[in-house]
C-alpha positions as CSV (number, residue, x, y, z in Angstrom):
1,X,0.1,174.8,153.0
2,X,-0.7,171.3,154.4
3,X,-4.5,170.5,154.0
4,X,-4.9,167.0,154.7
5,X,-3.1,165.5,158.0
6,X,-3.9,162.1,157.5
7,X,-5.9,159.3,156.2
8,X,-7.0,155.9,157.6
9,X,-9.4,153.3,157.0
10,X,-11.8,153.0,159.6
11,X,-13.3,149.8,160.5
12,X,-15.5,151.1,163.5
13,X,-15.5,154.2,165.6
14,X,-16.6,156.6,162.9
15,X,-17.4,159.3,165.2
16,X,-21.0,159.2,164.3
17,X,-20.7,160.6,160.8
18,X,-18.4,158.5,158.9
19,X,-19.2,155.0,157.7
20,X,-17.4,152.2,159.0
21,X,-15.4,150.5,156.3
22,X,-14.4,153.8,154.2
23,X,-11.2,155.7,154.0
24,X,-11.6,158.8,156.3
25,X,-9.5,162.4,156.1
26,X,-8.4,164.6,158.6
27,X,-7.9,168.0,157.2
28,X,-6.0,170.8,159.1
29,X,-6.5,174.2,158.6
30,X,-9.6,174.1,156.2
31,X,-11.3,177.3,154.8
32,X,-14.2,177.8,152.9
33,X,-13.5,179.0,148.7
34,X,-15.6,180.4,146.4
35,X,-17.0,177.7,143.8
36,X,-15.3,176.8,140.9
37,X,-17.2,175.9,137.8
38,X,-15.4,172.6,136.4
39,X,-16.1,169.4,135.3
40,X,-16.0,166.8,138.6
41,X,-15.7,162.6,138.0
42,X,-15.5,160.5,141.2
43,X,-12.4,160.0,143.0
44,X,-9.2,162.0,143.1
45,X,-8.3,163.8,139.9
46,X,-5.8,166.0,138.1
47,X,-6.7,169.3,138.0
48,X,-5.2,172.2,135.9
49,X,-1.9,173.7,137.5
50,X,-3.4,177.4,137.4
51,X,-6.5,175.7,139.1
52,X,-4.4,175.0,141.8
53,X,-2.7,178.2,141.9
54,X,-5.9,180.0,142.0
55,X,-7.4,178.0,144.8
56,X,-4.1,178.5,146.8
57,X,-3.7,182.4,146.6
């Protein structure tokens, strides 16, 4: 399962929702999960392996 197809820093041309400057991703294939109760922080983090699993399935 490949989720995100790239990612590029955008200086302009945010195709009216991004904002110029930030990293943007293009996802392929998305769909929608049920929420997850668990502890978030900012930025990319490590989540537990069954976690994954779980989401995956």
């Amino acid at each position: 399962m490949k989720l995100i197809a790239n990612c590029e820093l955008r200086i302009a041309n945010c195709f009216g929702w991004g904002m110029p400057g930030q990293y943007h991703w293009k996802l392929e294939n998305p769909r929608e999960i049920r929420p997850i109760p668990y502890i978030g922080r900012l930025g990319i983090f490590e989540v537990p392996d069954d976690l994954v699993m779980e989401v995956a399935a």
